[in-house]
N, C-alpha and C positions, 0 to 999 in steps of 0.2 A: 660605745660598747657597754653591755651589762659585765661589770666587774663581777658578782655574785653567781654566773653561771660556768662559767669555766670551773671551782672547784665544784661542782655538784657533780663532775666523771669522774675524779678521784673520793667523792664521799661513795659513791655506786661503785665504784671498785672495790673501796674497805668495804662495804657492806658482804659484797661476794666473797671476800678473803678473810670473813675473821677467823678459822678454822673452828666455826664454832653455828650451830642454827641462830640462825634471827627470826625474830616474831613482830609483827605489828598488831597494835591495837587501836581499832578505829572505831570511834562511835560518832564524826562528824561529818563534814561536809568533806574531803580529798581533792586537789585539784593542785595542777602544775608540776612545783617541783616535790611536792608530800606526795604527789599518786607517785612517781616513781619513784621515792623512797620507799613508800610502802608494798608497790610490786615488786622492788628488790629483792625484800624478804624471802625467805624459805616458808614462811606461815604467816597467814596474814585473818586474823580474826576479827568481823564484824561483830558491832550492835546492832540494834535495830533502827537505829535514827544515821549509821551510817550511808552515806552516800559519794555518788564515782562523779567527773566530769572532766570531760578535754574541752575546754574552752578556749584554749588559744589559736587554733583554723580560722574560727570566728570574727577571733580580733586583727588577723594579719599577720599573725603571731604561730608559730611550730615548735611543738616539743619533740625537741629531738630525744634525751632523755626518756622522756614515757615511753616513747617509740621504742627504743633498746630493752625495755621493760617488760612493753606489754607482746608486742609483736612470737616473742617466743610460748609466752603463757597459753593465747588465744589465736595465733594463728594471722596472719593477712587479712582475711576479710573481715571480722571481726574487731579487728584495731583499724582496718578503713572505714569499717559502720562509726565507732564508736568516736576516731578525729575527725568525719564529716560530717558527721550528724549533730553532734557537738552537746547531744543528750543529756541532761543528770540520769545516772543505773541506780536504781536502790539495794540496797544489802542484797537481796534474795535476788536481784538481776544476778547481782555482782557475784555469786557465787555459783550460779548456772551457767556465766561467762570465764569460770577458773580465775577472779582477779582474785578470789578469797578463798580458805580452804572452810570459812567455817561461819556463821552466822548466829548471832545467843540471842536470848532475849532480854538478857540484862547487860551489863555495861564491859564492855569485847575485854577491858582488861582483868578483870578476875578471868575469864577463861584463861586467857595469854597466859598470865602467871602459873595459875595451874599447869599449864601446858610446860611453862617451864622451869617447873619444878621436874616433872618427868623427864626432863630433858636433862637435866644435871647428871644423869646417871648411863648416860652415852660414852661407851669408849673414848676418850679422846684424839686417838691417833686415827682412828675407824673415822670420827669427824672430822677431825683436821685434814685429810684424807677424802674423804668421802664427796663432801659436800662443793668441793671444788670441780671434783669431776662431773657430779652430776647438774650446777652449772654452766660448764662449759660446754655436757652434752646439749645443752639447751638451746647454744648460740650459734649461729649458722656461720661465723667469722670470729677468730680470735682477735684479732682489729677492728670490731665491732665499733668499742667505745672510741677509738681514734680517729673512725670514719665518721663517726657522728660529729665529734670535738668539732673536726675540719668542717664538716657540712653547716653545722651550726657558727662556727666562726664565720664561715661567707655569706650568711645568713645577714648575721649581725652587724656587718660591714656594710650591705644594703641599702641601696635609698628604698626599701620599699619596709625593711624591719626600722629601719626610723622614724616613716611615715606612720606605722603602725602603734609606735611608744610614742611621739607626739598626739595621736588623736587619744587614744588611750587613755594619756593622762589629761587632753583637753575635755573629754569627754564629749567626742565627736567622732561621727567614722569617718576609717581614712579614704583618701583621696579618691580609690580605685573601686571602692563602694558605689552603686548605684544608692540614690536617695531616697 
C-alpha cells in the first residue's frame, strides 16, 4: 500500500473548506499529486516556464485525485485527452484548457500575492459561505471524494498497481507492456 495517498482526500477536502479563496502559484513542472493540489484551488496562476502532466496511465499508475480535480474544471473529454495521451500542456495550453485562470510573464507568485491582497477584503461570511456552494456546484456527487478513496484503495490492493510500483522503481516496464 502507498501510505502517503490516503491523506491527500482529506488535504483536497481542507483545501475546499477553508471558508476562505485559495490560490496557487506555479512556475514549474505540476504532476501527480501537486497538479491536484493545484486544481483544487479557486485560482490558480501560471508563469511562463509553468507546465501540466498526467503521467501516471503511462506508468500502470491512476490518479484518482487529479481526476476529482480536473474532470469538473474541463469536462470528460478533455481529462480523457489529457490522462491518455499523457502529454506535457504548457501555461498558455493550460489556460485555454480552464486548469489556470491566469498566465504572467514573470514569476506566478507576485501576481498570486497581489491577487491576494485584493482578496483580504472579501466579506468573510459572504466567503465562508460562498465559496462552498459554488464548489459543490461543481461536483457531480457529494461522495465524490469517497468514491474515489474506495476505487483508489482497490486499486492499490492490485496485483497489477504492484506490478506497476515494482517496474517503476526498477526502472523497467511492467509486465503487461508490450516491449
Amino acid at each position: 500500500a502507498c501510505p502517503f495517498v490516503g491523506p491527500l482526500s482529506e488535504v483536497l477536502k481542507a483545501i475546499h473548506n477553508p471558508g476562505k479563496p485559495t490560490i496557487a502559484a506555479i512556475d514549474g513542472k505540476v504532476l501527480g499529486a501537486g497538479l491536484a493540489l493545484a486544481l483544487a484551488t479557486d485560482l490558480a496562476i501560471a508563469g511562463p516556464a509553468a507546465s501540466f502532466v498526467i503521467a501516471e496511465p503511462s506508468a500502470g499508475l491512476w490518479s484518482f485525485h487529479v481526476l476529482a480535480e480536473l474532470v469538473p474544471l474541463v469536462g470528460r473529454r478533455v481529462a480523457a485527452e489529457l490522462f491518455l495521451d499523457g502529454h506535457t500542456v504548457n501555461a498558455v495550453r493550460a489556460q485555454s484548457l480552464g486548469l489556470v485562470n491566469h498566465v504572467t510573464l514573470g514569476p506566478a507568485i507576485d501576481d498570486a500575492l497581489e491577487r491576494a491582497v485584493k482578496l483580504v477584503g472579501l466579506n468573510p461570511t459572504a466567503a465562508a459561505l460562498g465559496l462552498p456552494a459554488m464548489r459543490r456546484a461543481a461536483l457531480a456527487d457529494a461522495g465524490l471524494y469517497d468514491f474515489l478513496q474506495a476505487q483508489l484503495d482497490q486499486f492499490l490492493a492490485s496485483a497489477d498497481a504492484k506490478e506497476a510500483v515494482a517496474a517503476f522503481r526498477e526502472g523497467r516496464p511492467p509486465s503487461w507492456k508490450p516491449a
